[in-house]
C-alpha positions as CSV (number, residue, x, y, z in Angstrom):
1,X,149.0,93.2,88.9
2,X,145.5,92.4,90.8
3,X,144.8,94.4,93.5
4,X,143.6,93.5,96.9
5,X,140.3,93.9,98.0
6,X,141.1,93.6,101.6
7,X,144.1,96.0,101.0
8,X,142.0,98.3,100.0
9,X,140.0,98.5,103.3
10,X,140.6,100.8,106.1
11,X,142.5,99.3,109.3
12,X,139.5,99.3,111.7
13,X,137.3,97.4,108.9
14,X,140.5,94.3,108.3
15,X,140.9,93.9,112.3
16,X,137.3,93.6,112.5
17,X,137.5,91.3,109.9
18,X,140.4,89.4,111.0
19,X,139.1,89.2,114.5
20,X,135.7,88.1,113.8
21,X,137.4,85.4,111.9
22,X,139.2,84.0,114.9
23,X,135.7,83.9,116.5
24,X,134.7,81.1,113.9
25,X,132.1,83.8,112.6
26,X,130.3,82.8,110.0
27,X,131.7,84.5,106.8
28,X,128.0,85.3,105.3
29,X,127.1,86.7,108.3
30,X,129.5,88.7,108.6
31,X,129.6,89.8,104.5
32,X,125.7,90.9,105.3
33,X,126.8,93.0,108.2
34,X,129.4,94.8,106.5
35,X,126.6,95.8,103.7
36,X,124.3,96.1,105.8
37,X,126.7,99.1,107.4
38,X,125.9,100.6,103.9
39,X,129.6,101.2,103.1
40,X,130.3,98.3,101.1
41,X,128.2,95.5,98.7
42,X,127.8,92.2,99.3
43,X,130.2,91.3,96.7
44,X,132.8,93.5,98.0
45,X,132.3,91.9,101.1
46,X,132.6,88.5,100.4
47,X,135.4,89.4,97.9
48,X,137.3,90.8,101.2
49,X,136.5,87.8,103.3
50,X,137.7,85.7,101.2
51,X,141.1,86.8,101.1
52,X,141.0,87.1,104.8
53,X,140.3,83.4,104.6
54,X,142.7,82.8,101.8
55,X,140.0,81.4,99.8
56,X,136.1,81.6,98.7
57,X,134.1,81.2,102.0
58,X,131.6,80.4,99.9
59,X,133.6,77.8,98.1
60,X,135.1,76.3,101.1
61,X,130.9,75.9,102.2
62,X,130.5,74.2,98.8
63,X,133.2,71.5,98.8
64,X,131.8,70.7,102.8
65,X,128.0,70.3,102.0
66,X,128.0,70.6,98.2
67,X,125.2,71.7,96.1
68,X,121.9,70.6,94.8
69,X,122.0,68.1,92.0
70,X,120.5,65.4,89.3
71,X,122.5,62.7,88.7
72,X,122.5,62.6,84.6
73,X,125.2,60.0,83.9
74,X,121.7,57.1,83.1
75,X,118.5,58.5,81.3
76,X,116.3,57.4,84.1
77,X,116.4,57.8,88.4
78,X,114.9,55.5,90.3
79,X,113.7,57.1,93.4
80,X,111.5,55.4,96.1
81,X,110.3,52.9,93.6
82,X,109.8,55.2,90.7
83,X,111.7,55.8,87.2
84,X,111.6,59.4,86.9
85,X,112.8,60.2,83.0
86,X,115.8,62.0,82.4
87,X,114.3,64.1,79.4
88,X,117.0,67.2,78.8
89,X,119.8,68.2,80.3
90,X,121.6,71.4,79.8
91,X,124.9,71.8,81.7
92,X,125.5,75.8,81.6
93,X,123.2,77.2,83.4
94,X,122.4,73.3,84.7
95,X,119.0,72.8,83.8
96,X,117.6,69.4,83.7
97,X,114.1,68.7,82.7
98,X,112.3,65.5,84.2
99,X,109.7,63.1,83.7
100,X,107.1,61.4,85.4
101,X,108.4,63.2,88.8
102,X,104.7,62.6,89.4
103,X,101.8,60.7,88.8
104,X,98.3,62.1,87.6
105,X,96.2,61.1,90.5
106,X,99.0,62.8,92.8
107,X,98.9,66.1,89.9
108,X,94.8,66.4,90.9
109,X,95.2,65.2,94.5
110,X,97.0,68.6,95.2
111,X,95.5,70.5,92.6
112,X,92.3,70.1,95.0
113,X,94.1,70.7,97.6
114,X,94.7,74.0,96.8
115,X,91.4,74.4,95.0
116,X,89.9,76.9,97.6
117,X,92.8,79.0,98.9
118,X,94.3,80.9,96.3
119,X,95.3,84.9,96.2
120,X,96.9,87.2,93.8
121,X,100.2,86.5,93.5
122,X,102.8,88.9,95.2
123,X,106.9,89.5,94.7
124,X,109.2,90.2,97.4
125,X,110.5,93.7,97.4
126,X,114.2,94.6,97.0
127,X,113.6,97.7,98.8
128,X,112.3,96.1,102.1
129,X,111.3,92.7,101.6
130,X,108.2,93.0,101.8
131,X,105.5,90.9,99.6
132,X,104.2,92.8,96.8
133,X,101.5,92.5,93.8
134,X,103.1,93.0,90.9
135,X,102.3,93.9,87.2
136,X,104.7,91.9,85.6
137,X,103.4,88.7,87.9
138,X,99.4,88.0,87.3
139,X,98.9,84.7,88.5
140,X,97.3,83.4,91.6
141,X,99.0,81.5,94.5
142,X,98.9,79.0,97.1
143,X,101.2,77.5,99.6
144,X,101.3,74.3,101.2
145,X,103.3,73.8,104.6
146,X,105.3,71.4,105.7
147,X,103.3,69.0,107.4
148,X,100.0,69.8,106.6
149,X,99.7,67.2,103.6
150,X,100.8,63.7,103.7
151,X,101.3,63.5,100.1
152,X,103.0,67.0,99.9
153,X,105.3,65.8,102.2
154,X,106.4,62.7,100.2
155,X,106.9,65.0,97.2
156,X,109.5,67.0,99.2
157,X,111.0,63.7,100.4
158,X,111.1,62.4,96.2
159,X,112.4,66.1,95.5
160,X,114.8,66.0,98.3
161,X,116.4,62.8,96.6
162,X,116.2,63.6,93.2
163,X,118.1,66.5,94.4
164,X,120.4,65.1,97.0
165,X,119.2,67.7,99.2
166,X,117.6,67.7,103.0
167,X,114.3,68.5,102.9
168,X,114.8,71.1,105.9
169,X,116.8,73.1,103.2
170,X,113.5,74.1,100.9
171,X,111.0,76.7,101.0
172,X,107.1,75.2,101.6
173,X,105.3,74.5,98.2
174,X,104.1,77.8,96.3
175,X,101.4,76.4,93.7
176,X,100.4,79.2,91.0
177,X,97.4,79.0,88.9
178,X,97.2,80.8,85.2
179,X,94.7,81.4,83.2
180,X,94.3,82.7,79.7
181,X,97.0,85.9,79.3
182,X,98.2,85.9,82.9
183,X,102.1,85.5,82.7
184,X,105.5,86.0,84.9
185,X,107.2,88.2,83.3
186,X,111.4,87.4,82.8
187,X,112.7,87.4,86.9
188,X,115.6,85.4,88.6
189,X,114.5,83.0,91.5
190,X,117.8,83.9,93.3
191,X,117.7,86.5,96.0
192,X,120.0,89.7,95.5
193,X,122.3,89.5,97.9
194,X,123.0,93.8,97.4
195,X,118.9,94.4,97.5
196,X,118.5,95.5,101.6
197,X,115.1,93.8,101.2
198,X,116.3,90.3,100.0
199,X,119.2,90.3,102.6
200,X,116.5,89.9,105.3
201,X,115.0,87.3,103.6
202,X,118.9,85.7,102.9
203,X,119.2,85.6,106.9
204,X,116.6,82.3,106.9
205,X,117.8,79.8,105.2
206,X,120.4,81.7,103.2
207,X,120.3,81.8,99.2
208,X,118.5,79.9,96.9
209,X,120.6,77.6,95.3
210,X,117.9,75.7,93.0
211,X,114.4,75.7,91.6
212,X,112.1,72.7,91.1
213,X,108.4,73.8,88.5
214,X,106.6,70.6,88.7
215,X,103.8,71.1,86.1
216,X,100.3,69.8,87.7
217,X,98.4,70.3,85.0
218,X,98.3,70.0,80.9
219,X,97.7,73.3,79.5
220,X,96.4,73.4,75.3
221,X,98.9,76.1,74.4
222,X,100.8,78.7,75.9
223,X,102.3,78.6,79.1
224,X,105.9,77.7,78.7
225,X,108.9,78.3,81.0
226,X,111.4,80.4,79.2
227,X,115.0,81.2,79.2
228,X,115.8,84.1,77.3
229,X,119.3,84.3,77.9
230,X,119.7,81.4,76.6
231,X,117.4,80.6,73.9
232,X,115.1,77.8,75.9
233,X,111.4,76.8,76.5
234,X,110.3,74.4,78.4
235,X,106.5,73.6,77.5
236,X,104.2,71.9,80.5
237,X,103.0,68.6,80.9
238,X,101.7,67.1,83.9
239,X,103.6,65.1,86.1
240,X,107.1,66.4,84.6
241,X,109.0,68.8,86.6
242,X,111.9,71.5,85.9
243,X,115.1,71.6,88.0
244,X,117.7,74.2,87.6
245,X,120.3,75.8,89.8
246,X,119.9,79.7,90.7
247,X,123.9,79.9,91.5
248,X,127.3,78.9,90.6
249,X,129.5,77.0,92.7
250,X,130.3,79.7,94.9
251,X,126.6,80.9,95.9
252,X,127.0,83.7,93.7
253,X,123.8,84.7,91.6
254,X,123.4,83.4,87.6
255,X,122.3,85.8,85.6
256,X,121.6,83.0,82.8
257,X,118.9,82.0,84.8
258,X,116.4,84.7,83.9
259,X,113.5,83.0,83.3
260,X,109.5,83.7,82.7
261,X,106.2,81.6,82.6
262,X,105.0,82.5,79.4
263,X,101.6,83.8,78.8
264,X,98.7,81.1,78.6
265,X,96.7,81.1,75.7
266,X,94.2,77.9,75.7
267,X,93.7,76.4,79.0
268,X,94.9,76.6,82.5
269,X,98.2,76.3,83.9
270,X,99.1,74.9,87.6
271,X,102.7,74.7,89.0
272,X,104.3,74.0,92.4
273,X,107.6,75.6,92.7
274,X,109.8,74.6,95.2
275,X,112.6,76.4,96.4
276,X,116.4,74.6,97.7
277,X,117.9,76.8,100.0
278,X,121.8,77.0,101.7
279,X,120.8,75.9,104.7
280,X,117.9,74.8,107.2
281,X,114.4,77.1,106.2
């Protein structure tokens, strides 16, 4: 016989529960402030919630606004008068590799860009969130606001429909620069929802549900995105771009979605990663 999770918790935690609940609170809000009280995780929380609620809160959010997606069932998309190539699809994790997402002159146009405003690239710290260099992450970056670029900003809109995701819901442009032996070492994109750090970070825009890599430049050899859980690489080549999703269908975290940019061995690799989140970033 299962036991309850919300049994299991003391009377003063299930009234709170069960009146915060009658308040229309939001059910991630309030599964961060119970671990955030350091007495429970965030999957305990949610787990308890959701039998409050008699189902997945985070479900329930997923059959309202859904979650990001490429449509597969034709080999090409035709988005804003482009026929962006449906090259590979994997379905578990769902990882689908595109082409032709963009063109070359748009590949250099924000390559230049950027040309002139790189720094070391940083992580974000479990431990308090805060942005951190990194061994294990040697590259350089560069970010590119909303707004700032007309042609940025009609990526995100092609991205945003190849996705079937509002634009509002994604993280600015991070481009990162490689050269010869700088790397990523294996990492998840998604934010741990246990790590006090990342749970400040979750409060914006909640999780991150899916990656685009657009690959903005050719690189001679080297520089693959990996999957090692899974036995994949994806080698670059400008103008294609790699989609996959960070989560399952309930929000939860994937952990076959380790991945790593491979060390570069001839050449120089650029990427722009941009980041789908829950909800308005």
């Amino acid at each position: 016989m299962t036991t309850s999770v919300f049994a299991t918790l003391p009377p003063d935690w299930q009234a709170w529960i069960r009146d915060n609940l009658a308040r229309d609170c939001s059910p991630r809000d309030m599964a961060d402030s119970m671990a955030r009280s350091g007495q429970y995780s965030m999957a305990f929380a949610r787990a308890a919630i959701g039998e409050a609620l008699g189902a997945d809160p985070l479900a329930a959010r997923d059959q309202q606004q859904g979650m990001p997606q490429v449509d597969t069932s034709a080999n090409w998309l035709a988005v804003a008068g482009r026929e962006v190539a449906i090259l590979c699809a994997l379905r578990q994790p769902r990882v689908v590799l595109l082409g032709n997402v963009l063109g070359e002159a748009e590949c250099d146009a924000i390559v230049a860009h950027c040309e002139r405003r790189y720094t070391r690239s940083t992580v974000t710290s479990e431990e308090d969130g805060a942005s951190t260099v990194h061994d294990g992450r040697t590259s350089e970056m560069a970010f590119i606001q909303r707004g700032e670029c007309a042609l940025a900003d009609r990526i995100e809109q092609r991205l945003a429909a190849i996705a079937q995701w509002p634009v509002e819901h994604g993280e600015p442009f991070q481009l990162q620069k490689y050269g010869v032996a700088q790397e990523y070492r294996p990492h998840f994109d998604w934010l741990n929802p246990d790590a006090d750090g990342h749970r400040a970070h979750l409060r914006r825009g909640g999780q991150r549900l899916a990656t685009f890599i657009l690959y903005l430049s050719d690189v001679e050899q080297g520089g693959g995105t990996a999957f090692p859980n899974i036995g994949l690489e994806v080698f670059p080549r400008k103008g294609n771009a790699l989609f996959f999703l960070n989560t399952d269908a309930s929000g939860r975290p994937d952990q076959q979605t380790l991945h790593a940019g491979c060390p570069v061995v001839r050449g120089t690799k650029i990427i722009a990663n941009k980041w789908l989140r829950e909800s308005v970033y």
